[in-house]
N, C-alpha and C positions, 0 to 999 in steps of 0.2 A: 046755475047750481043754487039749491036753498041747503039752507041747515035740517031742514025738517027729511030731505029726501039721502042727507050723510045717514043723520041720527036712523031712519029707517031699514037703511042699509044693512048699516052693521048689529041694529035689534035682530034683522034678520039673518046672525050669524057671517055675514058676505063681508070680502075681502076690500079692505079702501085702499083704491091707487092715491098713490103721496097727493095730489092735484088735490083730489077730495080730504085730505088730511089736512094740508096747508090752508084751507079754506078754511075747517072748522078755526084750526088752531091762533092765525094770525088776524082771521075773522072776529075773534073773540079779544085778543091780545089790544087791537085797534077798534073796540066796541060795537065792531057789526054783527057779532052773534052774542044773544045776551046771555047772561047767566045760565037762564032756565033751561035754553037748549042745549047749553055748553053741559051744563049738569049732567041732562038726558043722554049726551053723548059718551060722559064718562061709565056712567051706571050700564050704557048699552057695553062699552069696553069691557067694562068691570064683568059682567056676565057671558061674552062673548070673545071675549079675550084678542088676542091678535098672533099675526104669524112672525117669525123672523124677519121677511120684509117689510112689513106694518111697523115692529118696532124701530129696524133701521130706517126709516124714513121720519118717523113722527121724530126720532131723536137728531135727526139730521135738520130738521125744523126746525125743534127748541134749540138747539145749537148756533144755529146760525142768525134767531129772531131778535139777537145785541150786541155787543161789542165782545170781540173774539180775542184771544191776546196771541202776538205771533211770537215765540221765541226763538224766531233762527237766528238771532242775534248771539243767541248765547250758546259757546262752543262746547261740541258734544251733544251725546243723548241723552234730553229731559226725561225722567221717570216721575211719574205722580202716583200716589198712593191714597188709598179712599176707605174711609171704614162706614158701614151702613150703621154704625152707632151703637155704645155700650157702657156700662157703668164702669167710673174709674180708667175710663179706655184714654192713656194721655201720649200713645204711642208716637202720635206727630213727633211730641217735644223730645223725644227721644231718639227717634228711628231718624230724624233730618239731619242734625248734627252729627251722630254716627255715620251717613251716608256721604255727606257731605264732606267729612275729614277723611273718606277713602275717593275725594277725588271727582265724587257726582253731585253735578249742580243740581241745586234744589230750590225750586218756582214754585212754592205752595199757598194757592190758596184752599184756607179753610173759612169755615162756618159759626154759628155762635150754636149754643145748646136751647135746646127744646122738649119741654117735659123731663121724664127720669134719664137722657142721658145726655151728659157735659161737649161745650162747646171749646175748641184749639182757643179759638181766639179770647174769650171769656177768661181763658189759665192763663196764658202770653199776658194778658192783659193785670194781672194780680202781681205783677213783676212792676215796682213803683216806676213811672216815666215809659212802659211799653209802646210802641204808637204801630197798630194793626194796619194804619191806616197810612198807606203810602202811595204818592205819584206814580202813575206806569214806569217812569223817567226813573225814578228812587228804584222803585222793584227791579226791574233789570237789572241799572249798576251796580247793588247790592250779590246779583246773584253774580255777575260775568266779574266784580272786583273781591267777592267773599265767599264765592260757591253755598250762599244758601240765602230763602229771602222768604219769612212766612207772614202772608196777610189777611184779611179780611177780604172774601168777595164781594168784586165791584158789583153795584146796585143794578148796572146792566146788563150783566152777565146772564146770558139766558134768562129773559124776562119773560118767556113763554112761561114755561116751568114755574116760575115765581106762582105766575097769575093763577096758572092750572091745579097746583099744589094748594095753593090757599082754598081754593072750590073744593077740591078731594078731600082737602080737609074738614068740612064742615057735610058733608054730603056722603060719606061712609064708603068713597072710593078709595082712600089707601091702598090697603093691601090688594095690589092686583100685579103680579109680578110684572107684564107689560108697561105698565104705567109707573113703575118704582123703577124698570132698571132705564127706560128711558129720561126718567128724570134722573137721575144720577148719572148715568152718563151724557148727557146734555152738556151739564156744567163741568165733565171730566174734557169732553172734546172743547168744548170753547174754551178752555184753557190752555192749552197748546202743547200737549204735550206728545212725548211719541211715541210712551211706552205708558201701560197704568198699571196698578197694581190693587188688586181690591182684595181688603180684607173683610166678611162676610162674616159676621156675628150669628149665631145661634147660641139659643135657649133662650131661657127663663129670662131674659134680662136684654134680647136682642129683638128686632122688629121681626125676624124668623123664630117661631119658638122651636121647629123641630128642623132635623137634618135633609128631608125631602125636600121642603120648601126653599130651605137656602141652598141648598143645589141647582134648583132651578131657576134660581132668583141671582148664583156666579154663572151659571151657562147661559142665560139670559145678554149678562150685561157683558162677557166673553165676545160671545157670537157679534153683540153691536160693537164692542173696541176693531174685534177682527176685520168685522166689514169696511171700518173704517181706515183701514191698513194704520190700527194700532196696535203693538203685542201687548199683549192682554194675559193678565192671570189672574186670578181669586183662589182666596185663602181660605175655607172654614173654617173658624175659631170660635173655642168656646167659648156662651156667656151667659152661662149655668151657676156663674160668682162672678163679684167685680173681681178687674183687672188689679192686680194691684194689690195693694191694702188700702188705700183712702180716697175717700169718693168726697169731690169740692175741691173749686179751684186754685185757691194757695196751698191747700194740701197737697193737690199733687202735682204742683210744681217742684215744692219742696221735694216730694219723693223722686221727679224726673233727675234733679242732680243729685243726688244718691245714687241713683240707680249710674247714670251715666260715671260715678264717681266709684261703681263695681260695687256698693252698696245697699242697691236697690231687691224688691223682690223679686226671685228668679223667674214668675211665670212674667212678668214685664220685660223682662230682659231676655228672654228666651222669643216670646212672639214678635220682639223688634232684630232679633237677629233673623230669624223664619223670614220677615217679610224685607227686611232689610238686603239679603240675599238674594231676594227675586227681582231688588233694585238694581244690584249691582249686575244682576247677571243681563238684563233686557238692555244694562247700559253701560254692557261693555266692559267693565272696570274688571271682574272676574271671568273666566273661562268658564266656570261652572259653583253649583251651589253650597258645596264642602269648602272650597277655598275663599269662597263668599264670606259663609261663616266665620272662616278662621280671621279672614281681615277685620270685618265687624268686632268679634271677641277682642282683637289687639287695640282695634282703638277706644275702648275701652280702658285697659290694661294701661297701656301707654299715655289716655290723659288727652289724646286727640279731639277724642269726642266732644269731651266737656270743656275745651278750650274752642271747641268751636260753636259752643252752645253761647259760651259767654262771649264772642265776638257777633254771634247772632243777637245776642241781649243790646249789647254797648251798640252797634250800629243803627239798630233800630228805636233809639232814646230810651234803654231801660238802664237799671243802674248794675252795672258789671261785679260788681261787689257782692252780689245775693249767689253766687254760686262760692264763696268762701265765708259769707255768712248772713246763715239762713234766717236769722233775724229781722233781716231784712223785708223778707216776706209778712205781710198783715196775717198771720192768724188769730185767731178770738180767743182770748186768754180765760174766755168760761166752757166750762168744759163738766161734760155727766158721761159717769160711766154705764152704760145697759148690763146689766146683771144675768146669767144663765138663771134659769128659773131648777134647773135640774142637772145632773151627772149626765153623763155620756157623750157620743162623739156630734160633732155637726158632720148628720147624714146628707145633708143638703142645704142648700142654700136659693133663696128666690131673687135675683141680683135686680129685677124691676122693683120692689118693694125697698130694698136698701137705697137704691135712685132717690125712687121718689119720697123715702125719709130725708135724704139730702136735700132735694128741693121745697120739702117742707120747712125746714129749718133755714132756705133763703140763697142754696149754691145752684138752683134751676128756675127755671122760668116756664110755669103753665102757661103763658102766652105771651107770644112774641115781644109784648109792650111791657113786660115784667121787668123791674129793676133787682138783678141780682146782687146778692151779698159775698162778695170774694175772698172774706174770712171766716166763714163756717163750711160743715163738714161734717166726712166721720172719718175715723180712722178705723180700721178693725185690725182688731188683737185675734180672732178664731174665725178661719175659714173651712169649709169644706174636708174634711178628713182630721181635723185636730181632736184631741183629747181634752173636754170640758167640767170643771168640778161645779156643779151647783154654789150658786153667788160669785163663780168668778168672773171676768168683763169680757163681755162678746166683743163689743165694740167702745170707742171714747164719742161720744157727740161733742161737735163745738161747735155753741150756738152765739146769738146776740141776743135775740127777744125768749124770753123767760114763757110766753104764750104760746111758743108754737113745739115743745122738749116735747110734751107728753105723746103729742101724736106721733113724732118723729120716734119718739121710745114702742110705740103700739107700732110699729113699720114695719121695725125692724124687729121685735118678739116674731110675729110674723113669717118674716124673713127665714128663720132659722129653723128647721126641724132638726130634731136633736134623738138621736136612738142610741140602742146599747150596741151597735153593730157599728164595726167601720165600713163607709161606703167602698164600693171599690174607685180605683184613680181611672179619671176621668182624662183623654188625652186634652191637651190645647189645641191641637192643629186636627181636624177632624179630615181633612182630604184638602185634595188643589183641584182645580178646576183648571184647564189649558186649553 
């Protein structure tokens, strides 16, 4: 078998048996197909796309090409939950501790941020004494003696994917639904879990800008849980505005205990019940997704939640103290308000442009080797359907460097369409995929 007679194959629209798959992939992973044709073979995907079997196998490749984590150790059914990424999206730090105080252990690992949207571990980490970084040995005991344990993915975790991604990334194969949900579910299955749950971002601010793509982009990564005999669901949510009100990672930490403290803004606290619900229900804990809810809502009310946030803090070296005082938290005591230039409502909002004001100001990272700054931010004061007076403050920036405000202010001007009409309300949860 040569790489040149794969890559030909599948130019020529024709179907590759897993053999010829595993060949490209691990051929490439262990430096026997180099770049150039590994490239050639993405761009052939990219335009030629793949079938249902094509994707269950390549992802049953990257899956299996590092070290897999087994949790039957741990009693009960694991549920993992996954968001394809969004501004101000801090649901992890919410939705775990909620789930987790009704009873479902939670084995999560997460990711760091990249480009306009924020990384679990990057926020976890703005919490002084955080450690993401834990022994397989620590991560288990933590979940089987405190039902919740959130980390950093190990380095070998699906190292396919790793390598493959970094090529797609420079090579303008991205967006190729095949190629996206099998990388995402790669590292969902090497993880070990036995239920997922994906939450699916669209819009202006999510890797789908429109609702056809990210349908097919949850029945995509559906079909590969399923085949995998995992129950599987996806959520479309919108991400037409950030999540939230504050986009940067000690901001919205800050905002996760509020929010867990019944505090919080309702559309955060509304999509971590939605998707919290679909945890509970694939793991057992509720009969169905109404009574779901209603247990979520209680531990809220009740204070569960947030006591179990702060026993996930204290276990894992952070300082237990920051969810009774938020001070605790480094935010950057300089701070610029953005000005509405004019009267009327915010018609709209472009939630990638507010991202990547935040990561101009220092809370993202255009490239992976970028040193973030875990006290700057934005807050926003006017989202989406508010009533705006000319000069009053769209948003608060909190910065450090004095050289980078301006552009972060031109972002988000930007960002904001502003008309005499109120838009109409836009729902949060746009469909389920099953």
């Amino acid at each position: 078998m040569r790489p040149y007679d794969v890559i030909l194959k599948k130019r020529n629209g024709k179907k590759l048996s897993k053999e010829e798959m595993k060949f490209m992939v691990m051929g490439f992973v262990n430096g026997e197909v180099p770049d150039y044709q590994m490239a050639a073979f993405l761009m052939a995907v990219y335009f030629k796309h793949m079938d249902d079997e094509e994707r269950y196998d390549l992802t049953e490749i990257m899956s299996s090409s590092g070290d897999t984590i087994d949790l039957s150790q741990i009693p009960g059914v694991k549920v993992d939950k996954h968001s394809t990424g969004g501004v101000g999206d801090k649901t992890t730090l919410v939705l775990a501790p909620m789930v987790a105080s009704c009873g479902l252990p939670v084995a999560k690992m997460s990711g760091r941020g990249l480009g306009h949207t924020g990384g679990t571990v990057d926020k976890l980490e703005s919490i002084p004494g955080f450690q993401t970084a834990l022994t397989e040995e620590k991560f288990m005991d933590n979940v089987k003696h405190h039902g919740i344990a959130i980390v950093g993915q190990t380095a070998n975790l699906a190292p396919a994917d790793k390598k493959i991604y970094a090529l797609r990334d420079v090579t303008a194969t991205i967006d190729e639904i095949s190629l996206i949900a099998s990388s995402i579910m790669s590292k969902k299955l090497a993880a070990g879990a036995d239920g997922i749950v994906l939450d699916v971002k669209v819009g202006s601010g999510a890797f789908m800008k429109d609702i056809s793509s990210a349908t097919d982009l949850a029945r995509a990564m559906v079909d590969i849980g399923k085949r995998h005999g995992k129950e599987t669901v996806a959520l479309l949510t919108d991400m037409d505005k950030p999540l939230g009100l504050t986009v940067g990672n000690a901001l919205e930490v800050e905002e996760v205990i509020e929010t867990l403290k019944g505090k919080g803004p309702k559309d955060l606290e509304d999509l971590c019940v939605e998707l919290g619900a679909q945890m509970l229900r694939i793991g057992r804990i509720s009969p169905d997704l109404d009574s779901a809810r209603k247990t979520l809502r209680e531990s809220i009310e009740s204070g569960k939640a947030l006591d179990k946030f702060r026993e996930l803090v204290e276990i894992q070296g952070g300082n237990p103290g920051v969810t009774d005082d938020l001070s605790i938290l480094k935010i950057s005591s300089k701070t610029h308000e953005v000005l509405s230039p004019t009267d009327g409502y915010v018609y709209s909002m472009d939630a990638e442009k507010i991202g990547i004001a935040s990561m101009t100001l220092g809370a993202g990272r255009a490239r992976k080797e970028d040193k973030i700054d875990l006290s700057v931010g934005i807050k926003l004061l006017k989202k989406t359907g508010d009533r705006v007076q000319k000069g009053e403050a769209l948003c608060v920036l909190y910065y450090n460097d004095d050289g980078k405000v301006n552009d972060s202010i031109e972002s988000i001007l930007k960002a904001y369409t502003l008309k005499d009409v109120k838009p109409k309300h836009v729902k949060l949860v746009h469909g389920v995929v099953q």
